[in-house]
MIVOMI-735862 format. One record per residue (C-alpha): x, y, z. Coordinates in pm, whole numbers, plus 50000, padded with zeros to 5 digits. Each point is the difference from the previous one (the first is absolute). Example, Ala and Ser with C-alpha at 12.3 -4.5 7.8 and 13.67 -1.06 7.14 Angstrom:
512304955050780501375034449934
***
This chain:
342542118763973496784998050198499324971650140496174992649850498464981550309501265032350196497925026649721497244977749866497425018150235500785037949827496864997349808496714993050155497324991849826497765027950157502405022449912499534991849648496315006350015500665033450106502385010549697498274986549754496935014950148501795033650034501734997849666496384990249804498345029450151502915023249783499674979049705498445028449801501985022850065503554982349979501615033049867499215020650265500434977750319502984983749915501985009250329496874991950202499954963449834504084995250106499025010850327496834973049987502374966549902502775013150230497174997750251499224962649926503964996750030500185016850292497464998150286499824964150040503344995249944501405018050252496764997250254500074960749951503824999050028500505025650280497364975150172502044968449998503495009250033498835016050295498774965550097503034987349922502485019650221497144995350269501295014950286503104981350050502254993949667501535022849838500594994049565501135017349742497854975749775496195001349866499094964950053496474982249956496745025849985496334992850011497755017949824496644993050222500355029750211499335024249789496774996549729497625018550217502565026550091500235007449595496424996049922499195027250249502995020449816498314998449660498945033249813496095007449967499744986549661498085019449724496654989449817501464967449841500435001349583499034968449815503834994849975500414997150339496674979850069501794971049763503325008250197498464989550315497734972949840503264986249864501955005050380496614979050212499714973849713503904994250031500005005050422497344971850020501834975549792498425004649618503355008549883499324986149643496915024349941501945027350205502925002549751497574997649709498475029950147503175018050039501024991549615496455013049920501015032850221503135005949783498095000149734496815021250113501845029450009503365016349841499955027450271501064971250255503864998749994502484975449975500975007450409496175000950118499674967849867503094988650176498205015450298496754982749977501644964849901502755005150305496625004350239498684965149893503034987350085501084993749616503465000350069501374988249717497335015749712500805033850202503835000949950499724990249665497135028449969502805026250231503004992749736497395007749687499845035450189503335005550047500534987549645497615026349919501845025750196497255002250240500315009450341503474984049975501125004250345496284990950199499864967849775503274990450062499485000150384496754982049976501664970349736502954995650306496744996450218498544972149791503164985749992500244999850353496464982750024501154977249737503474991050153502155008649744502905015050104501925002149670496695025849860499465018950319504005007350008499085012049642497615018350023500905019150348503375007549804497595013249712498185022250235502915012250139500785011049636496865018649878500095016750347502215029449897496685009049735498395005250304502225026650141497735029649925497144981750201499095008050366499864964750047503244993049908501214993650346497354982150033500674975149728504004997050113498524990450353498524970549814502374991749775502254995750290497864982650246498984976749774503884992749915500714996150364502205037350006498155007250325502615030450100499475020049692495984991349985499845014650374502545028849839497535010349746496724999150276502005020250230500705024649663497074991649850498325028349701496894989650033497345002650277497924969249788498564972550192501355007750371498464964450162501874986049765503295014750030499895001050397498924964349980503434995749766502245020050213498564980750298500674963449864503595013349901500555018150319499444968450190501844976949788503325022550082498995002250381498705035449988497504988050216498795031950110499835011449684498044972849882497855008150315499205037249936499084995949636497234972550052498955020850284499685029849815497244981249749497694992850299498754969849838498664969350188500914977749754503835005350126499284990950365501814965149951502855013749821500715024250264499574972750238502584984949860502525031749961499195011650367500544963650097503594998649809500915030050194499274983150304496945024450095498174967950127496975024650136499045012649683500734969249786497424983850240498035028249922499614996549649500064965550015497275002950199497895022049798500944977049671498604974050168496635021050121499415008849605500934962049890503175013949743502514965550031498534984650304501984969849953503255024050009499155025050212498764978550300503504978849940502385030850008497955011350288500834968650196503955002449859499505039250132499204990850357502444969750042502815028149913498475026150234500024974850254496304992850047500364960650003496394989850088498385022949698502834989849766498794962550059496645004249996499995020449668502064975449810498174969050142496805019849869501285006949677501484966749973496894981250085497585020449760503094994349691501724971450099501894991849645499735040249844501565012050343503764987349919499645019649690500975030650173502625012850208502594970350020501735006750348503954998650003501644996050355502545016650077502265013250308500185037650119502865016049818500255021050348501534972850152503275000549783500625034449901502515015650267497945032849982496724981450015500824977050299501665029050216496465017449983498274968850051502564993450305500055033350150495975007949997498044963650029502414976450089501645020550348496715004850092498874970249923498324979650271501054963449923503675017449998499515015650320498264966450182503564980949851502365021450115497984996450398500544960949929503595011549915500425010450343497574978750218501494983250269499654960750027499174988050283501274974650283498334975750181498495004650369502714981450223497665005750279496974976149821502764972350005500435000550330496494996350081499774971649818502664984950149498875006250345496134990549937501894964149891501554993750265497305010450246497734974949802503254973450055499705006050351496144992450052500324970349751498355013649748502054985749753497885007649659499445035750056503955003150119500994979449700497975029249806501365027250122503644987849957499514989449604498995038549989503265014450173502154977449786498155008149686500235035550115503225000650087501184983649649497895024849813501465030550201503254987849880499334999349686498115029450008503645016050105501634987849706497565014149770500095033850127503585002150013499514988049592497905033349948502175025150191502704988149776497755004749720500094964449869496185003549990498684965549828501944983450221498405010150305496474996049791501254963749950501184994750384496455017150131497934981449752501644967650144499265008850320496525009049958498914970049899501574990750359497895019350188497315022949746498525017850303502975013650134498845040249969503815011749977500814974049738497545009449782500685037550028503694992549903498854978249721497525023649855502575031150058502724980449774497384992949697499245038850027503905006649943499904974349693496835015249849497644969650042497435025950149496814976049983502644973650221500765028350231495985012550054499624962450064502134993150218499905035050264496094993450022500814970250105502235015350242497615021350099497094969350047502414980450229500685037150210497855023949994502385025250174502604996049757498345030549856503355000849735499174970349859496475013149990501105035949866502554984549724496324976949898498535029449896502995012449808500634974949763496154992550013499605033949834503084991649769497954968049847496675021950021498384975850268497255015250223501885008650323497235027450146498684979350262503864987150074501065032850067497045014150169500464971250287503555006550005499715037050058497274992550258502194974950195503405028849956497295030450155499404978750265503724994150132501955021350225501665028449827503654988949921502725001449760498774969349853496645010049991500565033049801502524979849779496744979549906497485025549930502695022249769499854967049806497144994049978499165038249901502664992149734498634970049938496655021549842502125022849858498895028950239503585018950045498335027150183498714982450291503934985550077501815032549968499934999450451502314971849925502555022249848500595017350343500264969550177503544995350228500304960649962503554980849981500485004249634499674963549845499654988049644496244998349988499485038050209502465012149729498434992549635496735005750186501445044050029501284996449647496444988349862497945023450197502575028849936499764999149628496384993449974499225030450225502715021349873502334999150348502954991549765502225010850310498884973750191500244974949722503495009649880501134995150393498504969750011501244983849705503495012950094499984978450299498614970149817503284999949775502175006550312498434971350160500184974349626503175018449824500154965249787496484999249919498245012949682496805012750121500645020850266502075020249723497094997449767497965017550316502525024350021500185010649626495884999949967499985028550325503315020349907499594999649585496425004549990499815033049837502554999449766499995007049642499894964149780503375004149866501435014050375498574970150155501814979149774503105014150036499544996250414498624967550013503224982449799502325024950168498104990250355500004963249912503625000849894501455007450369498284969650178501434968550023497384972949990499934967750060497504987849779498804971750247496485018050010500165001149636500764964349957498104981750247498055025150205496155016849970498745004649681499605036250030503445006650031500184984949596497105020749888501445035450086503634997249912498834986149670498205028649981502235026250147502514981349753497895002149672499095037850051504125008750058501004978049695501584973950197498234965849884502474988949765502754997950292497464987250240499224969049760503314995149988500655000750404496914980650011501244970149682503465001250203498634987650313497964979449911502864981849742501664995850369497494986050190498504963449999497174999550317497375027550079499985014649665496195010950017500055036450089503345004749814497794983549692497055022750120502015030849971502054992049657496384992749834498205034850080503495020049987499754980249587496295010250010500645041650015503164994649835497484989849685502104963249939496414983550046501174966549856502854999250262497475011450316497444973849852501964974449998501225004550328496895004250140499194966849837503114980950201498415017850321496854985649932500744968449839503824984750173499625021250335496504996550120499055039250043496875000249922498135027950206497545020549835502415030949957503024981149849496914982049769499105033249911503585016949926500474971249786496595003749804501355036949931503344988449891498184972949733497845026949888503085021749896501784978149854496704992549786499184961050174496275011150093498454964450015503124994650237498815030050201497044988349987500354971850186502245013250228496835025850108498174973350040501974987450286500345029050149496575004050047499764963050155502785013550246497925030950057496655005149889499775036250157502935018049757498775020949806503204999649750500174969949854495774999149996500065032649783503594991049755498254959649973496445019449902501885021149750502424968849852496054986349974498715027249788503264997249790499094966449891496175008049977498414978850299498015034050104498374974450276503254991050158501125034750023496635016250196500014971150218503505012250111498795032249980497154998350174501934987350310502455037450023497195013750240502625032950027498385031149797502805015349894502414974149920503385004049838502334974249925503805003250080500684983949650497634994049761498225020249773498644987849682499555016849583498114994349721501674978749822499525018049619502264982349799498024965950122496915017949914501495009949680501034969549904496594982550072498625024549794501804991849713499614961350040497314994650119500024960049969502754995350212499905032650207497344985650201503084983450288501945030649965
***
């Protein structure tokens, strides 16, 4: 049965005027215009009801959710749309002069004298009818007087089928759900008395709407054997076009009535199709002529924080927040949520193949992949050794005793420095971090040591730890243009300002001799801003082919289309590092590139199959190298067995267990076992110390899909301490805000994504309709959600 709280809005009161109106003007004459007078009540049954509806369900799939329920409608948006749509009425009989005495006296709270003036109106005249009385007591909102008055009709075997429609409608109003089933079931009886009428189809549209059949009310508009009322039934076959998804449907029929009125419920429907242009558009214009300000302005700011435009997004909600503060929440609930793209095979091989290849935070990992580390300058030692021992020799025993402290220190740190590297060429990665951090506490202006540092946080993913620590790099040495170079990488990768960083570096490079390490720097730095077309010389260059020179040709090859060059290129990396994922990863992005979906499949697990890996890089080496075999695993089918690799190593290991932990928790993420992925995210966090901003941030995704958003919450929030320039957990922290209606919260967070154009790698956010359905309904407790 209906639910009443979903139909209660059929009848609106204007709508009443205008039958009874309509209907007294025949009164005369009831003989003669008894089809016109059907067609008059069907018209108070109709255009509101379906306008008013086809308004708010709209407004309830918003853009975003998709339902195959009516939920909560308002009725505001439409009285001046149907007072415009009233008939010019003729000169007004006495009758009807008491009708609408009776209708102002009740609408202005004299109810008493109102239904004493509609007893006196039954009796003034024994033309009125049973039904026209109905009609007149229905429009002062008589709900209970008029059913009573609707059954005396039927019982009088007038207009049977009409009355018994507009007694479910007073039911409706009157929330009883036992009389509207009733009396819809009655209609749908007297309906076949009907079946010489043009209207019939019009009638068993209706009947049907009003008993939730949607399918065979939109069957009977698209067959429909009358041409009667066309607003109304477009504005019907849009409302049930859009509540099956036939968007475009829904689209073309409220654009084919031209009428303002339906700017904000095509805002919506363009919106839900994800035209975000015109959805501004009309939200715009809804806006201009004042039709749901409150509404409009707040699905304009939703609009814009999907389409990407951050800084609108947060000023239009703080706006509309500030000017409603409590009515605001009314509206709209937002539901957070993660991009189904990222675990559909289909999905994430698109995703993989277009964005993330040429992505440029993939491309500036896999140069960090192959960066060389660098060794100390044996030649500075033995200048301080020598400048001691000069000093020893003219007795200058504090400034010898100075210089010799330095050597030793130097000489300890170099050794270290040794161990560490070795550490990262065997891919044991945090180790080395550890052994460099140690060391730089030792000596924090050694330039080498802090390149080496800031190079093995890179390879983790602590990015905001890596920009720190190769500007520093750069500070202590201003010719370790790298350092410098690798700044303005992983600057760009937090979003910090690094303009006037690289304009002094490319100054400094312009200046040198030409070399092979000078042109090494400027393709990098060309890279660097993403301008492909300015390193393409470096294709033809005929350097000693190492690491760095090699993913440099695979990069600029498939950006610029030279996928010769690439595919030679990443042939020699995996000649070079047959144990090593990534180099294989290289070689399947340049040689499977423009295969079919399910070909590339079939080649990557048949490719992937004949190497024999030895999973070091995967267990303890650069994060990276975890990212795209996850990936290159999830889009083949393969997560399930690399869980279990991953749960079987780890079972058999007792020190180092970060990465292995690391890799387990995001393979669990795509694999959809949130719970599993957030709870190891949480023994990462909470038992081993990893707490960068990334690994903060992975495990605020993890909590929010296994449903612990106040846990995710709080997990954004430190990842923002970490690092205040990410843009990821800013916007997923601004939209677990709106979720739990602090508005102010979330445009402060917005307000800092200074990037027009913004989309998020994982987050994308709903309205929440069955929250806003439930409020609806209890409203004394809906009010938390």
């Amino acid at each position: 049965m209906a639910k009443a709280n979903d139909d209660i809005i059929i009848i609106e009161d204007s709508d009443a005027a205008l039958d009874a109106q309509q209907t007294q003007e025949k009164i005369l004459d009831i003989e003669a215009e008894e089809e016109a007078k059907k067609k008059k009540i069907i018209l108070f049954g109709g255009i509101t009801i379906i306008i008013v509806l086809l308004i708010v369900v709209t407004a309830l799939l918003l853009l975003f959710k998709k339902s195959q329920e009516i939920h909560s409608i308002d009725f505001s948006i439409l009285d001046e749309k149907l007072e415009n749509n009233k008939t010019v009425a003729l000169e007004p009989t006495k009758l009807e002069n008491m009708i609408a005495k009776a209708n102002y006296l009740y609408t202005n709270g004299s109810k008493e004298k109102a239904l004493t003036l509609y007893e006196d109106i039954a009796q003034y005249s024994k033309a009125i009818s049973e039904y026209n009385l109905g009609v007149a007591q229905l429009k002062g909102g008589q709900y209970e007087i008029a059913l009573k008055t609707f059954q005396k009709a039927i019982n009088n075997d007038e207009k049977r089928c009409v009355s018994a429609i507009n007694a479910a409608v007073c039911s409706l109003h009157l929330n009883d759900k036992e009389s509207f089933k009733y009396y819809i079931d009655l209609a749908y009886a007297y309906l076949p008395n009907e079946i010489n009428s043009p209207l019939y189809s019009y009638y068993y549209t209706l009947i049907n709407y009003y008993d939730k059949n949607y399918l065979a009310a939109l069957n009977s508009l698209k067959h429909s054997s009358s041409n009667a009322y066309p607003e109304v039934q477009d504005h019907l076959s849009a409302k049930i076009n859009a509540l099956y998804e036939n968007n475009y449907d829904a689209i073309d029929a409220l654009e084919k009535l031209s009428d303002p009125l339906d700017t904000f419920s095509l805002g919506l429907l363009y919106a839900r199709i994800g035209d975000y242009n015109l959805a501004s558009n009309h939200f715009e214009d809804a806006i201009l002529k004042e039709i749901e300000p409150l509404r409009a302005t707040l699905a304009l700011g939703l609009i814009n924080l999907k389409a990407g435009h951050i800084q609108t997004a947060s000023q239009m909600i703080k706006k509309v927040t500030n000017k409603y503060p409590e009515e605001v929440y009314k509206y709209y609930p937002v539901k957070v949520k993660l991009k189904e793209s990222l675990f559909d095979a289909q999905k994430a091989q698109k995703l993989y193949r277009t964005k993330i290849i040429n992505s440029q935070i993939v491309a500036f990992n896999k140069i960090f992949y192959f960066s060389p580390y660098k060794i100390f300058n044996a030649n500075q030692t033995i200048s301080y050794i020598r400048k001691g021992n000069a000093n020893i020799y003219i007795d200058n025993v504090k400034s010898a005793q100075t210089y010799l402290k330095r050597s030793a220190s130097s000489s300890n740190v170099n050794a270290g420095l040794t161990r560490a590297i070795k550490k990262a060429l065997s891919m044991k990665i945090r180790e080395a971090n550890e052994e460099l951090q140690r060391l730089v506490k030792l000596q924090p202006k050694h330039s080498i040591l802090q390149y080496n540092l800031a190079l093995t946080y890179a390879q983790l993913g602590d990015i905001s730890k890596a920009h720190e620590h190769f500007l520093r790099s750069y500070y202590l040495d201003a010719k370790n243009y790298l350092s410098g170079i690798y700044a303005v990488m992983t600057g760009k990768m937090i979003n910090k300002d690094t303009k006037k960083l690289k304009s002094i570096i490319a100054d400094s490079v312009a200046s040198e001799d030409e070399s092979e390490e000078t042109e090494l720097y400027k393709t990098l730095l060309q890279i660097s801003g993403n301008d492909y077309l300015s390193a393409v010389e470096w294709l033809e260059n005929t350097y000693k082919q190492r690491p760095l020179y090699l993913v440099l040709n695979t990069l600029i090859g498939m950006k610029l289309h030279h996928y010769d060059a690439a595919q030679k290129a990443a042939q020699k990396l995996t000649i070079q590092f047959p144990k090593d994922i990534l180099p294989h990863l290289i070689y399947i992005d340049t040689h499977f590139y423009n295969d079919k979906p399910a070909l590339y499949v079939e080649n990557v697990n048949k490719y992937l199959k004949q190497q024999h890996f030895t999973f070091t890089d995967l267990y303890y080496g650069p994060y990276i190298t975890r990212y795209l075999y996850i990936q290159e695993n999830l889009i083949t089918g393969q997560l399930y067995y690399l869980r279990k690799q991953l749960e079987a190593k780890l079972d058999t290991t007792t020190d180092n267990t970060h990465e292995i932990e690391s890799a387990l928790a995001l393979a669990s993420l795509y694999d959809k076992h949130f719970e599993e992925s957030y709870t190891i995210y949480n023994h990462l966090i909470d038992e081993l110390k990893v707490r960068d901003s990334y690994t903060l941030y992975l495990a605020a995704v993890a909590s929010t899909a296994a449903n612990h958003h106040a846990n995710a919450i709080a997990l954004l929030e430190l990842s923002i301490m970490k690092n205040r320039s990410y843009y990821e957990s800013r916007y997923a922290l601004a939209l677990l805000y709106l979720e739990t209606k602090n508005n102010e919260g979330a445009t402060i967070q917005l307000g800092k994504i200074k990037d027009d154009g913004f989309e998020s790698n994982y987050f994308e956010f709903n309205i929440d309709e069955d929250k806003l359905l439930y409020e609806k309904q209890h409203p004394q407790t809906g009010e938390e959600g």
